[in-house]
C-alpha positions as a printed Julia matrix, in Angstrom:
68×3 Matrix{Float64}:
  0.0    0.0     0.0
  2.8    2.59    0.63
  4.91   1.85   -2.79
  1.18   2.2    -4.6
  0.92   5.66   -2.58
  4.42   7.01   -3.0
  3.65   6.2    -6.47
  0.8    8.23   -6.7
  2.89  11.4    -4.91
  5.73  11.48   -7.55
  3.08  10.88  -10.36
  0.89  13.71   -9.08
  4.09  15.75   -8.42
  5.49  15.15  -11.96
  1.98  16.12  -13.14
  2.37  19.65  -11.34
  5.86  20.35  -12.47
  4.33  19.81  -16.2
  1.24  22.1   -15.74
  3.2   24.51  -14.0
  5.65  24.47  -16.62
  3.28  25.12  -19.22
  1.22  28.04  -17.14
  4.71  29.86  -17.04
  5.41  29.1   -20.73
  2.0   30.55  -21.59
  3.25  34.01  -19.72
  6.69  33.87  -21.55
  8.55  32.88  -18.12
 11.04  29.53  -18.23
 12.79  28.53  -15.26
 15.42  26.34  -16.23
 16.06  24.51  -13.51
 12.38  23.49  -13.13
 11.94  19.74  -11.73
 11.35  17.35   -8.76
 13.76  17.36   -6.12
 16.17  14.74   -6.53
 16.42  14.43   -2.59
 13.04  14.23   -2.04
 12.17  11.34   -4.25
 15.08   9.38   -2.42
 13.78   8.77    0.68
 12.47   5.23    1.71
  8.77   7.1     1.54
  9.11   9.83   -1.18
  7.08  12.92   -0.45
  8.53  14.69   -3.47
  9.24  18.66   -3.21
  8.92  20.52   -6.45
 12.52  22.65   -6.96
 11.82  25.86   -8.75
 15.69  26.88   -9.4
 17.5   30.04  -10.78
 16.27  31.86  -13.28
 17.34  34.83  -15.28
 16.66  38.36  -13.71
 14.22  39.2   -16.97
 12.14  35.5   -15.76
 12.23  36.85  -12.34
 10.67  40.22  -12.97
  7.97  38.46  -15.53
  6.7   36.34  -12.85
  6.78  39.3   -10.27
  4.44  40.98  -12.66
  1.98  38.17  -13.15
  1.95  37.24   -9.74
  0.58  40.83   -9.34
């Protein structure tokens, strides 16, 4: 029951990283460095965290302004 679970987390969490991905895309913001944290999907139990990264100081000011 917990493998079927954890399964479900990264597959929900891989699901996010793609719509979020394509929401930014769709306001002309790309963060590079977009993905799952590697760290988080290693534990015994993964509870997967979603690791936004660095981005480029034009990326960062586009998603200031839509965040508005």
């Amino acid at each position: 029951m917990k493998a079927q679970h954890s399964a479900l987390c990264v597959e929900e969490a891989e699901e996010a990283v793609k719509e979020l991905r394509a929401a930014l895309e769709n306001a002309g913001i790309i963060l590079p460095s977009l993905r799952l944290d590697p760290a988080s999907l290693a534990r015994e139990t993964p509870c997967p965290l979603v690791e936004l990264g660095g981005c480029s100081v034009e990326a960062a000011q586009r998603l200031a302004v839509v965040l508005r």
